[in-house]
N, C-alpha and C positions, 0 to 999 in steps of 0.2 A: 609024372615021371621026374625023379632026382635029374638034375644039369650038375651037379658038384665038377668041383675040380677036385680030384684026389691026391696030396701031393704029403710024400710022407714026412712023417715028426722025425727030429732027432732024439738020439735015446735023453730022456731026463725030460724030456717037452710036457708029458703031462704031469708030472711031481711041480716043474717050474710053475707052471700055468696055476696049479691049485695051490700054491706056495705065494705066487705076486696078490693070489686073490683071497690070503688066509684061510685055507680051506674051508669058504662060507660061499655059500649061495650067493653070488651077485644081486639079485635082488630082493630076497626075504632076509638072508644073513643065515639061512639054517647050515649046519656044519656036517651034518648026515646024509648018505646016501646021492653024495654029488656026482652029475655028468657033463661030459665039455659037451656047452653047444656050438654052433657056428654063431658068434654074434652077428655078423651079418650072413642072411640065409644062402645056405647049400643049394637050396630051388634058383636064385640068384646067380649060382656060379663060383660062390665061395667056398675055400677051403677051410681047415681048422688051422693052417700052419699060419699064427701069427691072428686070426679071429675065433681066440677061445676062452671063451665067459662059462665059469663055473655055474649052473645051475641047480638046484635039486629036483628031484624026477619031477613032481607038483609044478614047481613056474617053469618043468622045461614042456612039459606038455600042454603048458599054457600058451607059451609063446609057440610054439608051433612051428610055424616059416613067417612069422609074421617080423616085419624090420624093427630093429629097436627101437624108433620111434616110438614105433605103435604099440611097447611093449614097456618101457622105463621111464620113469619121470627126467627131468631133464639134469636132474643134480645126478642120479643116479647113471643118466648115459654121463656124465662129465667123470665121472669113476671111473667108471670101467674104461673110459679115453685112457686116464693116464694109467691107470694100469697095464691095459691093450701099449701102451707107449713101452713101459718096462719091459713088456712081453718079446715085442719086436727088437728093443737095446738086445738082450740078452741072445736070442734071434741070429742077431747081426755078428754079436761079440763073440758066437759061433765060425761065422761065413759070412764075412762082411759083401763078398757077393753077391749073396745066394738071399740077402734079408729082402723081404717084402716093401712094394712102396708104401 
């Protein structure tokens, strides 16, 4: 059974999102056929607003629900950190509010 939390993007959130991540695959680099995943998993409890790693359909069905530990080397979670950083900046530069902790 999905536990997600569903909380909606604002317009422009998935262009941003594959935009901070050069529309390439976070972890192979491929530029085709990309999907947001939840980098940390939707089974978890997480949302996309503000945990969304480009994938291509391949490493996204790889990873599964599995935590990004157990899914990226440790340079390549340091990536996607500061990227996920931009992500949430721009987020906030929205609705300083409304930004995720």
């Amino acid at each position: 059974m999905r536990e997600g939390v569903w909380t909606p993007l604002p317009d422009g959130y998935v262009e941003k999102a594959l935009e901070i991540f050069e529309h390439r695959c976070a972890r192979c680099g491929a530029a085709g056929d990309l999907e947001l995943d939840h980098h940390r998993p939707m089974e978890a409890g997480h949302s996309l607003y503000g945990n969304s790693v480009p994938l291509c359909r391949s490493c996204n069905a790889r990873k599964h629900t599995r935590q990004p530990e157990r899914f990226y080397d440790r340079w390549t979670l340091a990536a996607i950190a500061a990227r996920l950083w931009e992500l949430r900046e721009w987020l906030a530069s929205l609705a300083p509010e409304a930004a995720p902790c």
